[in-house]
N, CA, C and O of each residue as an XYZ file, in Angstrom:
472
protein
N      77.681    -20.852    176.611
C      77.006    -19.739    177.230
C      76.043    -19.065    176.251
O      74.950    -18.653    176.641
N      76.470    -18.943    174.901
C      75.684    -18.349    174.149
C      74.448    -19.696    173.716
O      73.491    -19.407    172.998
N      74.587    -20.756    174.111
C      73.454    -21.368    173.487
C      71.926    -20.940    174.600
O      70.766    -20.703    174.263
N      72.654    -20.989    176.167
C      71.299    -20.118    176.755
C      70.815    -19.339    176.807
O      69.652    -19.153    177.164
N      72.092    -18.194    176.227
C      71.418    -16.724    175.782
C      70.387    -16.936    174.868
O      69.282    -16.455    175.118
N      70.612    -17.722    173.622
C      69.552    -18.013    172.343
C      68.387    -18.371    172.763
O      67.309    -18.003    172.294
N      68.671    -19.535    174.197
C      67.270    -20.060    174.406
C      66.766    -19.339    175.253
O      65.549    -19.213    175.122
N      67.261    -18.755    176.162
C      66.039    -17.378    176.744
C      65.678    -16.817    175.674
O      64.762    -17.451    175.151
N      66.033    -15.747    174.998
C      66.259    -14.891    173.941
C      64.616    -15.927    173.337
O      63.557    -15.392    173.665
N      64.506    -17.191    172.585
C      63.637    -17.870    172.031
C      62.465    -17.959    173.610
O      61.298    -17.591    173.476
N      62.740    -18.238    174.358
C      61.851    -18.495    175.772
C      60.988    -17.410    175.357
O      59.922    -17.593    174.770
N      61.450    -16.295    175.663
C      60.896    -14.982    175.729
C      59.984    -14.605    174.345
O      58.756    -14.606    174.259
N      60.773    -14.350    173.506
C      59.510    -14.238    172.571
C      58.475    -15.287    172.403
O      57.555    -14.955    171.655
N      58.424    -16.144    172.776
C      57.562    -17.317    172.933
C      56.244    -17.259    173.898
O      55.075    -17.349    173.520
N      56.748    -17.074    175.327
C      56.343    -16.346    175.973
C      55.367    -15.416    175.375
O      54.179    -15.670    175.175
N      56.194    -13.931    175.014
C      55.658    -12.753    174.557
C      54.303    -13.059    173.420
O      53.406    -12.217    173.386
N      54.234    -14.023    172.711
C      53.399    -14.205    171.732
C      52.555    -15.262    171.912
O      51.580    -15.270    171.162
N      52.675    -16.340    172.856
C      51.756    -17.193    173.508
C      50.493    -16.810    174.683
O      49.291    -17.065    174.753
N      51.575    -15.986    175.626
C      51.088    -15.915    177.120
C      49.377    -14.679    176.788
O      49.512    -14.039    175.745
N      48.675    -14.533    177.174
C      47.944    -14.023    177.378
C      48.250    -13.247    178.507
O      48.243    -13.831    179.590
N      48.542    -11.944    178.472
C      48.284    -10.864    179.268
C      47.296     -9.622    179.615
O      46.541     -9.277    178.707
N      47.241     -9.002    180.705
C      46.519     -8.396    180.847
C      46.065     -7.427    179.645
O      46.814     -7.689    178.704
N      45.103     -6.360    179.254
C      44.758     -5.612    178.113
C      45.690     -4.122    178.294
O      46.152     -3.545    177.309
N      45.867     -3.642    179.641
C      46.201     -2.424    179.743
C      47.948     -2.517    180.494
O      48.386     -1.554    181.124
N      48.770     -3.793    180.297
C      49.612     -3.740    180.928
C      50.622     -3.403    179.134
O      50.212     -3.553    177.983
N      52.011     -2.917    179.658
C      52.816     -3.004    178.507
C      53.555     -3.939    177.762
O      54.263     -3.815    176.762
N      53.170     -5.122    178.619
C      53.505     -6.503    177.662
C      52.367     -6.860    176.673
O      52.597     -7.508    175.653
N      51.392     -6.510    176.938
C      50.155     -6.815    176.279
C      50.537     -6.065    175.120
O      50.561     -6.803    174.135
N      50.983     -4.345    174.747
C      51.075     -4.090    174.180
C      52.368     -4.200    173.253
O      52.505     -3.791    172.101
N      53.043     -4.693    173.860
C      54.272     -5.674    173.122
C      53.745     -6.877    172.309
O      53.694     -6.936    171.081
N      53.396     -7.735    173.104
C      52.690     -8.969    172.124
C      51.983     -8.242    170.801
O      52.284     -8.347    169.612
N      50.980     -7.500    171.415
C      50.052     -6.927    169.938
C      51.202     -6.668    168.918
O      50.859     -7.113    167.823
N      52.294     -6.175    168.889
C      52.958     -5.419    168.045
C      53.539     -6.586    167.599
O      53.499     -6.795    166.386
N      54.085     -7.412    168.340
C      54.551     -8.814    167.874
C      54.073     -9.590    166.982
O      54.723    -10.009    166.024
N      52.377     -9.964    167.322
C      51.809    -10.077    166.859
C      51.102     -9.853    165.072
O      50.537    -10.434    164.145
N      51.777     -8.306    165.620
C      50.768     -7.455    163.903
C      51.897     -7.178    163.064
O      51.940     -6.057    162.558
N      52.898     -8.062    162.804
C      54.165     -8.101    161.845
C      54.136     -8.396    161.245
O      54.560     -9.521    161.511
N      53.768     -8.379    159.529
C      53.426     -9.061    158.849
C      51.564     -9.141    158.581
O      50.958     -9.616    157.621
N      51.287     -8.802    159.227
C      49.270     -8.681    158.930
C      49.401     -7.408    157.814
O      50.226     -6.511    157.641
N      47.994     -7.863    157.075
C      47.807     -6.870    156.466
C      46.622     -6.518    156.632
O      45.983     -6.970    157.582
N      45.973     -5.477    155.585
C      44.874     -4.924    156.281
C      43.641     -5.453    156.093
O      42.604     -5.106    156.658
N      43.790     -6.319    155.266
C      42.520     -7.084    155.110
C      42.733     -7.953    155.996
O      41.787     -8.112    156.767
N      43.772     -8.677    156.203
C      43.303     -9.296    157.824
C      43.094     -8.657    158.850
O      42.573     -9.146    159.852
N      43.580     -7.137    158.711
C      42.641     -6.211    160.245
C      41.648     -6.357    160.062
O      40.855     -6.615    160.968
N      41.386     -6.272    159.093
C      39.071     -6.173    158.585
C      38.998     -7.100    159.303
O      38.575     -7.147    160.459
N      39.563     -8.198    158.410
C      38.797     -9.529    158.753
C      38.925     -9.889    160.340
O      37.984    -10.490    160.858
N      39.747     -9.635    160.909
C      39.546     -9.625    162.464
C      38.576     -8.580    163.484
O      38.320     -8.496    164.685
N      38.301     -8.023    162.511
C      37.331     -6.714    163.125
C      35.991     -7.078    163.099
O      35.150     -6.923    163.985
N      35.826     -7.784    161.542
C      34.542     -8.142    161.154
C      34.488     -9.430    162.509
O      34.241     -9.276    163.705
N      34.621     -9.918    162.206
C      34.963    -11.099    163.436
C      34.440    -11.192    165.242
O      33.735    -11.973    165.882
N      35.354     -9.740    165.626
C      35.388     -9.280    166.989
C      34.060     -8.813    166.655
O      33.347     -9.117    167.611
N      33.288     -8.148    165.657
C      32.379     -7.462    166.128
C      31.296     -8.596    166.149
O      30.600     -8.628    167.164
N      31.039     -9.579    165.125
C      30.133    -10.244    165.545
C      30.289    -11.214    166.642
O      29.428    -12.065    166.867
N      31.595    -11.078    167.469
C      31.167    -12.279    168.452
C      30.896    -11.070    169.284
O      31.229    -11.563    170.362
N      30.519     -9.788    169.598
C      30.290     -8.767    170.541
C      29.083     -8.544    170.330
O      28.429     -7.957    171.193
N      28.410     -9.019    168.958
C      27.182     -9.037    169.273
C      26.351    -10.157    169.535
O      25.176    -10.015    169.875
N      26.987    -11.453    169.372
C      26.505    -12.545    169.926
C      26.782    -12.588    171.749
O      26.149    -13.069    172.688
N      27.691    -12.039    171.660
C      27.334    -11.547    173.813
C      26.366    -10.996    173.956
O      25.375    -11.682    174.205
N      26.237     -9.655    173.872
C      25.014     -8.739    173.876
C      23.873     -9.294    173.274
O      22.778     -9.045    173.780
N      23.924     -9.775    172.600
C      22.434    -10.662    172.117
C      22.157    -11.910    173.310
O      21.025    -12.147    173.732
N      23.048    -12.447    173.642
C      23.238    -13.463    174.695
C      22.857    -13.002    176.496
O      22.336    -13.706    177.361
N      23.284    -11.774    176.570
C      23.193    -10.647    177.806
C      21.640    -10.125    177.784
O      21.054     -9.978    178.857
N      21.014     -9.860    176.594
C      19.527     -9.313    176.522
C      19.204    -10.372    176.582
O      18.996    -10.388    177.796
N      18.811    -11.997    176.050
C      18.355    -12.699    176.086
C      17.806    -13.542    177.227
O      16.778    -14.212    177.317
N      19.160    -13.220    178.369
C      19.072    -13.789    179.494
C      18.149    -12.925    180.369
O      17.181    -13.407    180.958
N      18.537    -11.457    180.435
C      17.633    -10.909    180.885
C      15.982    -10.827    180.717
O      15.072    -10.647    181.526
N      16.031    -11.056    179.213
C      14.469    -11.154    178.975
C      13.601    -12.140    180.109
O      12.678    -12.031    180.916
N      14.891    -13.526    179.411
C      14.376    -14.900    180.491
C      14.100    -14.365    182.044
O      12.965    -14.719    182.363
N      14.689    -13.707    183.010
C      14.891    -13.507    184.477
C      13.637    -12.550    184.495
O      12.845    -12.714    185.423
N      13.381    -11.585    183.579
C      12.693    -10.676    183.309
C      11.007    -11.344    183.364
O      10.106    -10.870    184.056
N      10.867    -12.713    182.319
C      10.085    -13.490    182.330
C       9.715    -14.282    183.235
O       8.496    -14.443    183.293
N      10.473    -14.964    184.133
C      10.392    -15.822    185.216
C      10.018    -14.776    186.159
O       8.943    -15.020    186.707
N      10.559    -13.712    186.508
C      10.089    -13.095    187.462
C       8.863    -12.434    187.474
O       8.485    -12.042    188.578
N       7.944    -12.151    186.228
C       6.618    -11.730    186.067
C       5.932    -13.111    186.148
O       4.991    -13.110    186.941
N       6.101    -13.973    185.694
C       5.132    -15.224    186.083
C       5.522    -15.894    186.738
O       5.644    -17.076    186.418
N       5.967    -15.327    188.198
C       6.147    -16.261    189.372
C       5.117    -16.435    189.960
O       4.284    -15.554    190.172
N       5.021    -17.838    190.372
C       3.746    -18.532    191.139
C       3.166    -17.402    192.067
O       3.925    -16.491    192.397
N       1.887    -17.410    192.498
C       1.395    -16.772    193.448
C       1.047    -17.582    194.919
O       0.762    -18.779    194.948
N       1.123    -16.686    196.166
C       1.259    -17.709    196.778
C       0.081    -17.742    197.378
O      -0.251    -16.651    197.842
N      -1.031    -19.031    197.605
C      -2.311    -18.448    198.201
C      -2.554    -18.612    199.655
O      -3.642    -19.094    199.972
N      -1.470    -18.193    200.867
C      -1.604    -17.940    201.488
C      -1.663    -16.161    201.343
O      -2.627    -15.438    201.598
N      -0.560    -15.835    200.944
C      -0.252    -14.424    201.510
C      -1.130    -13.681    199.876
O      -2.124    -13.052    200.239
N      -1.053    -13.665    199.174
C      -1.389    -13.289    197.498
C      -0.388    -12.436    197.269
O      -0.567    -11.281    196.881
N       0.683    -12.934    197.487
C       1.958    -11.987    196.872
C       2.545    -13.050    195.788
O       2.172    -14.223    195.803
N       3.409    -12.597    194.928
C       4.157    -13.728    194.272
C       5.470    -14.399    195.179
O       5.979    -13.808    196.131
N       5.936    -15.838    194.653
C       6.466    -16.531    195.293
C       7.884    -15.617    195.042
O       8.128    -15.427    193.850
N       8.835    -15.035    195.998
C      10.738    -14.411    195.281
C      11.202    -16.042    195.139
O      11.034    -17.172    195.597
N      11.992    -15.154    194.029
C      12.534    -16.268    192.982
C      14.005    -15.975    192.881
O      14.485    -15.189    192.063
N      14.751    -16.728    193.854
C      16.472    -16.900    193.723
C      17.371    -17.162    192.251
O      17.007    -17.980    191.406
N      18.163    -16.614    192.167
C      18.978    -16.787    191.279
C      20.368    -17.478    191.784
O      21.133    -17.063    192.654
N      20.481    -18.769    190.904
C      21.643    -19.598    191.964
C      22.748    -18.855    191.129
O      23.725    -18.571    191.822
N      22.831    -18.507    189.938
C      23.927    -18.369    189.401
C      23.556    -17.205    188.260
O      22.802    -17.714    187.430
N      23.826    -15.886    187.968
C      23.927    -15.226    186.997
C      25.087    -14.927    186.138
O      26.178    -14.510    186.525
N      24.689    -15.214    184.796
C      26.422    -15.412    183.931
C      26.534    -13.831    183.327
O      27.608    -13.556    182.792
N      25.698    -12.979    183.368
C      25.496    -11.697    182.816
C      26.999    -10.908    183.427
O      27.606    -10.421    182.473
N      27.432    -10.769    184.230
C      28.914    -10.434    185.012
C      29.735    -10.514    183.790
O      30.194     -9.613    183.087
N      29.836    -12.125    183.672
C      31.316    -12.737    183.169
C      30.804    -12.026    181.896
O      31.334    -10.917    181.825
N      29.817    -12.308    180.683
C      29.346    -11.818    179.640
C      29.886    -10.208    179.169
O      30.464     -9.843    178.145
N      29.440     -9.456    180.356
C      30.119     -8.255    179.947
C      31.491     -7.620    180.793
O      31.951     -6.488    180.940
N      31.735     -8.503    181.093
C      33.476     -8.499    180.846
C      33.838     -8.947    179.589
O      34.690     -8.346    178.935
N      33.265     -9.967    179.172
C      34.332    -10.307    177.896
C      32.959     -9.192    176.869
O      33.059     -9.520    175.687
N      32.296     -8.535    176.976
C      31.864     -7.651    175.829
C      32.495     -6.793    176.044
O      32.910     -6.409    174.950
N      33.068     -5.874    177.194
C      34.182     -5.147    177.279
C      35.823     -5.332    176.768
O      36.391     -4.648    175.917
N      36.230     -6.141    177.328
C      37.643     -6.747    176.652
C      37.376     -6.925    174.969
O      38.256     -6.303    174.374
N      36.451     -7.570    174.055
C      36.290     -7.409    173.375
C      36.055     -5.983    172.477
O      36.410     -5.884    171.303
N      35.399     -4.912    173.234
C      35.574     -3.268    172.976
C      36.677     -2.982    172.403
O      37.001     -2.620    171.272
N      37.338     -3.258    173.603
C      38.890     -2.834    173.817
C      39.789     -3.299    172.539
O      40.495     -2.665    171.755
N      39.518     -4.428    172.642
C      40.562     -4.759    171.400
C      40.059     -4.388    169.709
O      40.798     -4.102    168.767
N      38.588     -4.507    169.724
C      38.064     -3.522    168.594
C      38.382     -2.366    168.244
O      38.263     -1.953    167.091
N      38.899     -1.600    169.363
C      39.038     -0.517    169.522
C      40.803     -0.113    168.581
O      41.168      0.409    167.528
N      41.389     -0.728    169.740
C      42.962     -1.284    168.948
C      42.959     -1.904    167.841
O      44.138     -1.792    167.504
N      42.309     -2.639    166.825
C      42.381     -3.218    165.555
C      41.717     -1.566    164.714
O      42.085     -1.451    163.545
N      41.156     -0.837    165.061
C      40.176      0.198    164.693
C      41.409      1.497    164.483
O      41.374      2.214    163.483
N      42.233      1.631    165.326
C      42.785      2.636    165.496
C      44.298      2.318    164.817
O      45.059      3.233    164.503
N      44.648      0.788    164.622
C      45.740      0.165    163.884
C      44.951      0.351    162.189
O      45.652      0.214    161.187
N      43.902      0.575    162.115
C      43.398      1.131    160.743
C      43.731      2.553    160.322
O      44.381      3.105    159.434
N      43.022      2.873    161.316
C      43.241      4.364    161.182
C      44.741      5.465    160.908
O      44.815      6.647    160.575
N      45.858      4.371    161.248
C      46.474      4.706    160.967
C      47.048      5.505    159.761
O      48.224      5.867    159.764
């Protein structure tokens, strides 16, 4: 009996430190703590330094695209029936997903920031 207690008991923290959970639920904030046992603070830096430049390779990635849509849509064909420009569909915009993960990324900057501040 006690060998399945051990292996839940192992399930679970396994679980707890594998699974990816939501940012604002309280397992999430269990894992983090799980997680930050043993870190020190130069690996907070170094994870900070980190988060921040992939937050600005989104946002650099998020302006970029826009420039492009920004561009395509000023030099859209003209049409010489009507002399308006041709509208120009967008099958797919990734700018959404982009700043979700520049947000989630905030967030956890935010938490490595305030695990400093301590």
């Amino acid at each position: 009996m006690r060998r399945y207690f051990y292996f839940g008991l192992v399930a679970f923290a396994a679980l707890l430190y594998f699974f990816p959970f939501e940012h604002n639920s309280g397992l999430y904030r269990i894992q983090q703590v799980v997680k930050s046992i043993g870190k020190s603070e130069a690996d907070y830096r170094n994870e900070l330094m980190l988060k921040q430049q992939e937050l600005r390779q989104y946002e650099d990635m998020i302006q970029s695209i826009t420039i492009q849509i920004e561009n395509i849509i000023a030099n859209a064909p003209i049409c010489p029936k009507t002399g308006r420009r041709i509208e120009i569909a967008l099958d797919h915009d990734p700018r959404p997903e982009f700043l979700s993960k520049c947000n989630t990324l905030r967030e956890e900057i935010k938490t490595i920031e305030d695990k400093l501040n301590k």
